[in-house]
N, C-alpha and C positions, 0 to 999 in steps of 0.2 A: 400186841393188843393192849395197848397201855392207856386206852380210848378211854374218857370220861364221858357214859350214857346217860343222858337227862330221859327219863321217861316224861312220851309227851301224852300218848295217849293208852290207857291198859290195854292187858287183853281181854276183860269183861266188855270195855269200853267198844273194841273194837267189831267182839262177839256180837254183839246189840245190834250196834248197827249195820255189820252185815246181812243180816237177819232182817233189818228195817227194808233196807235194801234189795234184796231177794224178793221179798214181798211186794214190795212196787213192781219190779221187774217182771214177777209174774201177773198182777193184775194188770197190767200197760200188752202185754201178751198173751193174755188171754186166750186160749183156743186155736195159738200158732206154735209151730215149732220154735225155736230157738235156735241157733248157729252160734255158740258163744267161740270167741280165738281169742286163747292167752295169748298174750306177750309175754315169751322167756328172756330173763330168767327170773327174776323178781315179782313178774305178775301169778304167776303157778301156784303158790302161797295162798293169797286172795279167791284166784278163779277155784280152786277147790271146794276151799269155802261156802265160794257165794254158789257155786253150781250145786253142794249139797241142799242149799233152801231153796232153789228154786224149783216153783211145783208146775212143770212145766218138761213136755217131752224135748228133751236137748240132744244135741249136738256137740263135739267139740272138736278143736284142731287146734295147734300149735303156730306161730311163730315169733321167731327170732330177730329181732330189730334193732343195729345199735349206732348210736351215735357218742357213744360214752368212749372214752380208753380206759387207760389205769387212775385217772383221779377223777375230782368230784364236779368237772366243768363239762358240758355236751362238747364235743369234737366239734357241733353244726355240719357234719358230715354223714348222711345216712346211709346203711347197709342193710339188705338183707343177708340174715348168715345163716335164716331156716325159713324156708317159706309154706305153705300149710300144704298137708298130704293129701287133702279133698276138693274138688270145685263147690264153690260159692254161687253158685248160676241160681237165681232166684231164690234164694235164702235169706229169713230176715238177721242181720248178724250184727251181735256184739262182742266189740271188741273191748276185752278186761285189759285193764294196766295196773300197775300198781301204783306211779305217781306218772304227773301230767305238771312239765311246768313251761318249758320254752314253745310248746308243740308243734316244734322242727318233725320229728320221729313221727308224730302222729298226720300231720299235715302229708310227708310223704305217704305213709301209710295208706292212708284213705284214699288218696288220688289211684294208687296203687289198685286198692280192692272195689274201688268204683267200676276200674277198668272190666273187671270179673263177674259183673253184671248179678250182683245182690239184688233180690226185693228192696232190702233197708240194710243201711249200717250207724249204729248208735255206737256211742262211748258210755264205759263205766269204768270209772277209776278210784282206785281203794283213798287214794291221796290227790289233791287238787293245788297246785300251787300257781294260782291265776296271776298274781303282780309279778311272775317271769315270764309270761306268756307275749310272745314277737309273732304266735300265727293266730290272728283274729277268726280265722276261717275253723279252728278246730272247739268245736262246740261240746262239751260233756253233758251227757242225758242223766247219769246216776253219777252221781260225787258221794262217796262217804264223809271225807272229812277234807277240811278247805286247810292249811297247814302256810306259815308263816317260811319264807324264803332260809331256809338254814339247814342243814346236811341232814337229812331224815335217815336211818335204817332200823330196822326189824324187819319182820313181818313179809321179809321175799326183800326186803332194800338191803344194798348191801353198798360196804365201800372197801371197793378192790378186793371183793368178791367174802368180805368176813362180814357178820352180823346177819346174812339173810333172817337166820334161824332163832332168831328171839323174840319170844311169843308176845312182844307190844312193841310200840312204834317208838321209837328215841330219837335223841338228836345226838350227835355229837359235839361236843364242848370244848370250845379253843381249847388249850393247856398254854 
């Protein structure tokens, strides 16, 4: 772990605008339930988070989605490797990530939970990286922070599985 971590964003920074966040998400939902589904493993971090501000009767469930291996490039290969323990049969649901960039991952996903006949499925994601994005079709409703194409971890990101656990967002820096 000989990583040089540039902080990109604090964790005050971070604090805020989940917070900012939450709050939308609960005035946009007003008066309905919520269905929120992490995405593990990075997004669990976030969904905590942001499900403590939201004032709003929730739900939650789990899944597992990976297109990643062991280094920092998508495989473009998707997998489920945990799929959620509840039906979604007329649920308004959103799905937390923690970052969104090629949205391969997510583009499957959605077709996936379309299938399972939700009321609505929105996107919120802690991290937004739009100028990697190859699926036009995958739409984000809540963005925290929009983030410049370069190796993000804290905060649930991790690379090959170290740094989840660092209370702000970093970059990693060539050496």
């Amino acid at each position: 772990m000989d990583d040089k971590i540039r902080i990109l964003l604090s964790e005050e920074e971070v604090a805020a605008r989940v917070k900012e966040i939450a709050e939308e998400i609960s005035r946009d939902y007003d008066g309905k339930p919520l269905h929120l589904i992490c995405i593990l493993k990075g997004g669990v971090f976030f969904t905590c988070e942001l499900a403590k501000r939201i004032n709003l009767p929730l739900t939650l469930d789990f899944m597992s989605v990976s297109s990643y291996g062991a280094g920092t490039v998508s495989s473009g290969i998707v997998k489920i490797t945990k799929d959620l323990d509840e039906p979604i049969e007329g649920k308004d649901v959103l799905i937390v990530e923690d970052i969104i960039d090629s949205g391969n991952t997510l583009a499957y996903l959605i077709e996936v939970l379309k299938q399972r006949n939700p009321n609505s499925i929105e996107l919120c994601t802690l991290l937004d990286k739009p100028e990697r994005r190859v699926k036009d079709q995958v739409k984000v409703k809540y963005t925290c922070f929009t983030v410049p194409d370069q190796f993000i971890v804290g905060y649930g990101l991790d690379y090959d599985q170290i740094y989840r656990n660092l209370p702000y967002i970093g970059v990693i820096e060539q050496q």
